[in-house]
N, CA, C and O atoms as CSV, one atom per row, in Angstrom:
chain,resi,resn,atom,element,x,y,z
A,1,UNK,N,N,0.835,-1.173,0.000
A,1,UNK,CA,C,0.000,0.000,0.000
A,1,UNK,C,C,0.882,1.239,0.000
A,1,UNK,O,O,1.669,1.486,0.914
A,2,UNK,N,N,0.761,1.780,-0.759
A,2,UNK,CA,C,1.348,3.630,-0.593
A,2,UNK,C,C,0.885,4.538,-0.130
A,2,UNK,O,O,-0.156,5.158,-0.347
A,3,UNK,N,N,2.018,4.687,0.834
A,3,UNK,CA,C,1.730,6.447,1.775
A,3,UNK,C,C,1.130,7.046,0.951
A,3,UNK,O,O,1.452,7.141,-0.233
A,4,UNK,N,N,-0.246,7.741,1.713
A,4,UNK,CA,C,-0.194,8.869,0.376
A,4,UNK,C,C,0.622,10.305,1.259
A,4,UNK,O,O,1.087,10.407,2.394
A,5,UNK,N,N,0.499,11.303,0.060
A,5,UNK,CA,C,1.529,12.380,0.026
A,5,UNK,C,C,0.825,13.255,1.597
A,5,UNK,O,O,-0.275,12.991,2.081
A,6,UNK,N,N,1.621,14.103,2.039
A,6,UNK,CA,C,1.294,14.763,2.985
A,6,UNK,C,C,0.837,16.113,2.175
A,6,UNK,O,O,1.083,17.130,2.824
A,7,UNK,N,N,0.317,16.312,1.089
A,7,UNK,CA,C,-0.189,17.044,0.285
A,7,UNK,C,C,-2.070,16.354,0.200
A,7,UNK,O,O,-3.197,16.845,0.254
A,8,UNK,N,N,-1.621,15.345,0.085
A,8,UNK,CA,C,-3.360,14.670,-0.655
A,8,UNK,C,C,-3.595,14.296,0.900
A,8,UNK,O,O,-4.702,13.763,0.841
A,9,UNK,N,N,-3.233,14.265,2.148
A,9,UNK,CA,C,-3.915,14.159,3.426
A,9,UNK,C,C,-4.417,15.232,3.444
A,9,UNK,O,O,-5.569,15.192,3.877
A,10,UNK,N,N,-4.027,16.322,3.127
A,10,UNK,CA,C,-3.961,17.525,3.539
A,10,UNK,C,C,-5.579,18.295,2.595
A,10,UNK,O,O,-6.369,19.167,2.954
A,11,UNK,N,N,-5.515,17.657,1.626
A,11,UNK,CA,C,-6.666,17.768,0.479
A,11,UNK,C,C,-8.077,17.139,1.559
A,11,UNK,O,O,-9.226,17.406,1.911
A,12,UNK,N,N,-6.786,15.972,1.750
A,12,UNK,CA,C,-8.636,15.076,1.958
A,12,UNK,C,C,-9.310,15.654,3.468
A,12,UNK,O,O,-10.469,15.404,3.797
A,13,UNK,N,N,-8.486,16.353,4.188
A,13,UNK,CA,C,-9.238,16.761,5.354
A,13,UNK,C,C,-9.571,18.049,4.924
A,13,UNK,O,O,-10.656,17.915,5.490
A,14,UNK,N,N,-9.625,18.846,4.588
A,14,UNK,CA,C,-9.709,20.199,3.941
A,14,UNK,C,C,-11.605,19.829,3.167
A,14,UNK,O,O,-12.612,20.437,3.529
A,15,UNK,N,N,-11.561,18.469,1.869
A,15,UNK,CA,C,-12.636,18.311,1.455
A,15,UNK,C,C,-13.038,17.774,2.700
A,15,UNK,O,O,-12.569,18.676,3.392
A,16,UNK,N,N,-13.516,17.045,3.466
A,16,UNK,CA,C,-13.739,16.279,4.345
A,16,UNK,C,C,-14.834,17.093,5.202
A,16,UNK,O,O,-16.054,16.941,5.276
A,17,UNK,N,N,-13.690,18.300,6.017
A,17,UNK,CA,C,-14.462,19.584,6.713
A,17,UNK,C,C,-15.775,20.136,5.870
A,17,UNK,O,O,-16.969,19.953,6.106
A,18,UNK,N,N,-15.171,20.832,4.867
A,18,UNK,CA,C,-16.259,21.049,4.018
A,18,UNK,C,C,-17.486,20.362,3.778
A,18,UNK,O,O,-18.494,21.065,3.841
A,19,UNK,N,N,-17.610,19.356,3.562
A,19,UNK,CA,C,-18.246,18.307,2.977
A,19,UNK,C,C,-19.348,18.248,4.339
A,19,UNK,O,O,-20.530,18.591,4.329
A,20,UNK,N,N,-18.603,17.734,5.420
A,20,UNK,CA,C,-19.436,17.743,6.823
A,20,UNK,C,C,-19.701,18.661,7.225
A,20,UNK,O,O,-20.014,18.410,8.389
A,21,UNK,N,N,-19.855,20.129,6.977
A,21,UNK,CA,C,-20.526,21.350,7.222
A,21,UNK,C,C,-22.072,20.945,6.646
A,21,UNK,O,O,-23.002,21.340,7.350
A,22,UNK,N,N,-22.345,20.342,5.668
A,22,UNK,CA,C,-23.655,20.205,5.367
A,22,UNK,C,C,-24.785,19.492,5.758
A,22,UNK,O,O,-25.976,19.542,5.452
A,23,UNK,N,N,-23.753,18.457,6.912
A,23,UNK,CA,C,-24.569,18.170,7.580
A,23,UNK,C,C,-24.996,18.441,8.927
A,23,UNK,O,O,-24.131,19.168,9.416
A,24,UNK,N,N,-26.146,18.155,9.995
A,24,UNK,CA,C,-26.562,18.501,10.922
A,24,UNK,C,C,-25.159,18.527,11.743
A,24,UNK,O,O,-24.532,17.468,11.743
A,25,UNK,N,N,-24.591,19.656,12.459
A,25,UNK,CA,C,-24.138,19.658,13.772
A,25,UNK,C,C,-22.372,18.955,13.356
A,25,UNK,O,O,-21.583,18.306,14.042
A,26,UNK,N,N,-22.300,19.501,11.840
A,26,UNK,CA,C,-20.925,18.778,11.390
A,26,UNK,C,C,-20.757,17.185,10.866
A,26,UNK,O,O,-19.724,16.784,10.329
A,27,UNK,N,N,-21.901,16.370,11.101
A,27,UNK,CA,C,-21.952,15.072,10.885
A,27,UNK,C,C,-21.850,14.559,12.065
A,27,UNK,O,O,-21.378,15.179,13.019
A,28,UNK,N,N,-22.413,13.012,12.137
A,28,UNK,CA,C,-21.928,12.242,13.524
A,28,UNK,C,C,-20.655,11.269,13.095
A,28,UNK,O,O,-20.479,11.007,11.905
A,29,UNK,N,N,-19.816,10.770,14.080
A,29,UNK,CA,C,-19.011,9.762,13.820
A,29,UNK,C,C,-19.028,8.771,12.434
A,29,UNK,O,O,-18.198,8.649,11.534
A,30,UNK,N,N,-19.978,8.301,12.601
A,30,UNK,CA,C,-20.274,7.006,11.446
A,30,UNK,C,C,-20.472,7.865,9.991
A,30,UNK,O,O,-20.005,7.449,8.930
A,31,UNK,N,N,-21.125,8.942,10.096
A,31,UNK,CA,C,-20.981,9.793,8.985
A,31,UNK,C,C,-20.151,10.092,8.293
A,31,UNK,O,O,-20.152,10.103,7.062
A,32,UNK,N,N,-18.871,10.530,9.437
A,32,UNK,CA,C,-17.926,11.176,8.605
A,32,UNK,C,C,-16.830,10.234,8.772
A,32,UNK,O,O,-15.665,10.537,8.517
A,33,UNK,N,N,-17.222,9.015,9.228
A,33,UNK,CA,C,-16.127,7.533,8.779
A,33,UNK,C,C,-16.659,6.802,7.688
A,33,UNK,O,O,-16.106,5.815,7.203
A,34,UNK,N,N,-17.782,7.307,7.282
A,34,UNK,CA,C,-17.994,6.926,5.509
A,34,UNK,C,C,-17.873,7.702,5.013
A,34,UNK,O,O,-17.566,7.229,3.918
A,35,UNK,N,N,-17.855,9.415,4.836
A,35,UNK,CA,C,-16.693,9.589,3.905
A,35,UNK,C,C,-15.575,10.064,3.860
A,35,UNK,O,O,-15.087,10.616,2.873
A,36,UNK,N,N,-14.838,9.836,5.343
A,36,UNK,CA,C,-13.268,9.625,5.317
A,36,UNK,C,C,-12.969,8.384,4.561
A,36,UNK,O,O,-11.932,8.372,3.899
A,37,UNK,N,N,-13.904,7.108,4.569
A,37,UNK,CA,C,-13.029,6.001,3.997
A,37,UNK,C,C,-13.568,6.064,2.349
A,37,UNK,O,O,-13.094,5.125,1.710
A,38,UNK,N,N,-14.156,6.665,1.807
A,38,UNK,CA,C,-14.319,7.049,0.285
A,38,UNK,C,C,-13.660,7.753,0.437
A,38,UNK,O,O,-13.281,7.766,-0.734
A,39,UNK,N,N,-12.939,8.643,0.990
A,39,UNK,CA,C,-11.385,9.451,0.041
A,39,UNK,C,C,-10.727,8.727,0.071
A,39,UNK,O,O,-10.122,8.527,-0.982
A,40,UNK,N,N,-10.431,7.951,1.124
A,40,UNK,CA,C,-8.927,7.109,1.368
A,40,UNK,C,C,-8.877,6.047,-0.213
A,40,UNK,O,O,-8.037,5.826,-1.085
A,41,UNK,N,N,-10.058,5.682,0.027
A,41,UNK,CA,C,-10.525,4.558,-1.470
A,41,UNK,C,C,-10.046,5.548,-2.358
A,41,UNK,O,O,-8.998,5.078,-2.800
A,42,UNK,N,N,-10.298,7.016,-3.026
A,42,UNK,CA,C,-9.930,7.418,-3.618
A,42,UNK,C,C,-8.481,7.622,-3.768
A,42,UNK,O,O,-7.694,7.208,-4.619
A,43,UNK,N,N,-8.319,8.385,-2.699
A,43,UNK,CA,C,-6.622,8.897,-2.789
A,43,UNK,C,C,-5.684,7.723,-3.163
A,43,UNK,O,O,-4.677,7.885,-3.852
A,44,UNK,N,N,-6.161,6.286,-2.560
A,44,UNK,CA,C,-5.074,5.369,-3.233
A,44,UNK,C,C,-5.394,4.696,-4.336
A,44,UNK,O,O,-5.021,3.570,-4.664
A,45,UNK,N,N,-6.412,5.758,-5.137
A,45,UNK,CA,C,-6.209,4.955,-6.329
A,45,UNK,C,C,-5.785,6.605,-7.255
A,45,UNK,O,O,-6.206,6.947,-8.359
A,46,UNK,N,N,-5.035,7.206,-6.523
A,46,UNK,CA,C,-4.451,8.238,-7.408
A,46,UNK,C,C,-5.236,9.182,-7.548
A,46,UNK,O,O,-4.701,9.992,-8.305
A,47,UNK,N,N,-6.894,9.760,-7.012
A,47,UNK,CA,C,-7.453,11.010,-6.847
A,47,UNK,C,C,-7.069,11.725,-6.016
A,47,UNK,O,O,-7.535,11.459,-4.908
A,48,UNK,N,N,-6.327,12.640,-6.056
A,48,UNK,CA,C,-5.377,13.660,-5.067
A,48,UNK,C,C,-6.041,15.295,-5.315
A,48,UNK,O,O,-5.717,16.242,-4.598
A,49,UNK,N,N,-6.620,15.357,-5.998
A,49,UNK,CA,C,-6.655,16.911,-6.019
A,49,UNK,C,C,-8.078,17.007,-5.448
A,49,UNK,O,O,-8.910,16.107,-5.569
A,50,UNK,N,N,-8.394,18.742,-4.507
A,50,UNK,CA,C,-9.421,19.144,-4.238
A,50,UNK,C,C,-10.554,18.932,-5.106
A,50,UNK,O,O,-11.531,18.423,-4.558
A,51,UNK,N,N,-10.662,19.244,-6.512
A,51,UNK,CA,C,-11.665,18.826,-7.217
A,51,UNK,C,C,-12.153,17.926,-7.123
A,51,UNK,O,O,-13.315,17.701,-6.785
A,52,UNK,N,N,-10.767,16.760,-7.613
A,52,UNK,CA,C,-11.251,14.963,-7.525
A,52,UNK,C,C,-12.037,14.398,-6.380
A,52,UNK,O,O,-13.066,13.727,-6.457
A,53,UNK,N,N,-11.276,14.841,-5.115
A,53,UNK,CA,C,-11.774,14.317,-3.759
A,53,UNK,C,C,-13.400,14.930,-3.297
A,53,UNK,O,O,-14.328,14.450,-2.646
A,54,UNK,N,N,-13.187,16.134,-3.956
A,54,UNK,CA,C,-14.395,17.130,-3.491
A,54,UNK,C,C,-15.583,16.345,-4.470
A,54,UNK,O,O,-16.754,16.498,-4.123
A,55,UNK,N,N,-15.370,15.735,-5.357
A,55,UNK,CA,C,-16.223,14.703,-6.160
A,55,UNK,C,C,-17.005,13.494,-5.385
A,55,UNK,O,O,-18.232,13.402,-5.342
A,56,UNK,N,N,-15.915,12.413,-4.665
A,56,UNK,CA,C,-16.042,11.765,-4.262
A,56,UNK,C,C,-16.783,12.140,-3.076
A,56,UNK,O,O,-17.938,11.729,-2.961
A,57,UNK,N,N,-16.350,12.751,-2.324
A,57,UNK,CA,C,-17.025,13.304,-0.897
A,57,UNK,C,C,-18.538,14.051,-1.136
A,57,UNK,O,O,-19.428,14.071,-0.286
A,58,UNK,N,N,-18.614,14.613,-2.387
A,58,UNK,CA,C,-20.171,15.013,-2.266
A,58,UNK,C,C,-20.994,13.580,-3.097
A,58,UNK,O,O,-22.193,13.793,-3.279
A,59,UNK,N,N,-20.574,12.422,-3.518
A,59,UNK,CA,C,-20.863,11.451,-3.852
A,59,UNK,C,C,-21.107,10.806,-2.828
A,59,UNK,O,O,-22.141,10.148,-2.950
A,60,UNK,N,N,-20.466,10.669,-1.584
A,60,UNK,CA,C,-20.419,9.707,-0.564
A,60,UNK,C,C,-21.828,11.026,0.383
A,60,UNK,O,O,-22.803,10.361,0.733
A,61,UNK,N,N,-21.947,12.202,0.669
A,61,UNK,CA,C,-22.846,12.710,1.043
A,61,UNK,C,C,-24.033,12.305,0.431
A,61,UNK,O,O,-25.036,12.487,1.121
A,62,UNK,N,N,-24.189,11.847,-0.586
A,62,UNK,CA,C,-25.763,11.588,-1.358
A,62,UNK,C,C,-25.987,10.359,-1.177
A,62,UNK,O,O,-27.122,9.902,-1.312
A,63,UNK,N,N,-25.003,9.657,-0.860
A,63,UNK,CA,C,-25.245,8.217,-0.762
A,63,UNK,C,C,-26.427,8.539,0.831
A,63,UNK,O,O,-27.640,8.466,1.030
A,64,UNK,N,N,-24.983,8.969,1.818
A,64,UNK,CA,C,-25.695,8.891,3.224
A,64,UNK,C,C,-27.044,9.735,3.415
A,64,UNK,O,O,-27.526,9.760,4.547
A,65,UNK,N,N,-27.610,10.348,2.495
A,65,UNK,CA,C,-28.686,11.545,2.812
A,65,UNK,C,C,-29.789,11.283,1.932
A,65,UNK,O,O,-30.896,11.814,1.842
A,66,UNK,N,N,-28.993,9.924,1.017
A,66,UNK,CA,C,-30.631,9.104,-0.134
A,66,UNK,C,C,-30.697,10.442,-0.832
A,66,UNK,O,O,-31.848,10.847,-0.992
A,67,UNK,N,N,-29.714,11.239,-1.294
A,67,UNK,CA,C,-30.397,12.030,-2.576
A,67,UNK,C,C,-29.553,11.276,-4.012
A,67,UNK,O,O,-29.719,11.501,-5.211
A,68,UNK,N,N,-29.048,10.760,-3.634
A,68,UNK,CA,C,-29.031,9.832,-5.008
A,68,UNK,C,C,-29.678,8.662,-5.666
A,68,UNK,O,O,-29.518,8.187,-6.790
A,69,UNK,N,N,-30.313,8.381,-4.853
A,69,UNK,CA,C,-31.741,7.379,-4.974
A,69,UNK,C,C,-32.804,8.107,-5.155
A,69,UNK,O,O,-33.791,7.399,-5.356
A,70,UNK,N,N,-33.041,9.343,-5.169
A,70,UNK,CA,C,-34.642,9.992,-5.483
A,70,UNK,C,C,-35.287,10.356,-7.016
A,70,UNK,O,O,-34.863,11.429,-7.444
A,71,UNK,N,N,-35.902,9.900,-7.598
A,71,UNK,CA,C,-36.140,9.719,-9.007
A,71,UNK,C,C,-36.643,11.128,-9.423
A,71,UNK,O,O,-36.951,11.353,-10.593
């Protein structure tokens, strides 16, 4: 497994914060350990930049909030 860079940690908590502002009260625990572990999934497969991650993390928000299931 590869370190990732102390650049793309630095991304993924940056999107991370952000991301959990939208939810109630910052998110609870289990919230924001599903989508800390969708960046990590990301970052080691080489998504490092704010954009990329900021992708994934509002992907992993719709999952947990069912707005990606609403027709």
């Amino acid at each position: 497994m590869n370190e990732l860079s102390e650049r793309t940690k630095a991304n993924m908590d940056v999107v991370l914060e952000e991301t959990c502002r939208q939810l109630p009260h910052g998110g609870d625990h289990d919230s924001r350990r599903f989508i800390a572990e969708r960046l990590i999934e990301a970052a080691r497969a080489g998504h490092s930049t704010l954009g990329e991650l900021g992708i994934v993390a509002r992907h992993a928000l719709a999952t947990l909030t069912g707005k990606d299931h609403q027709a």
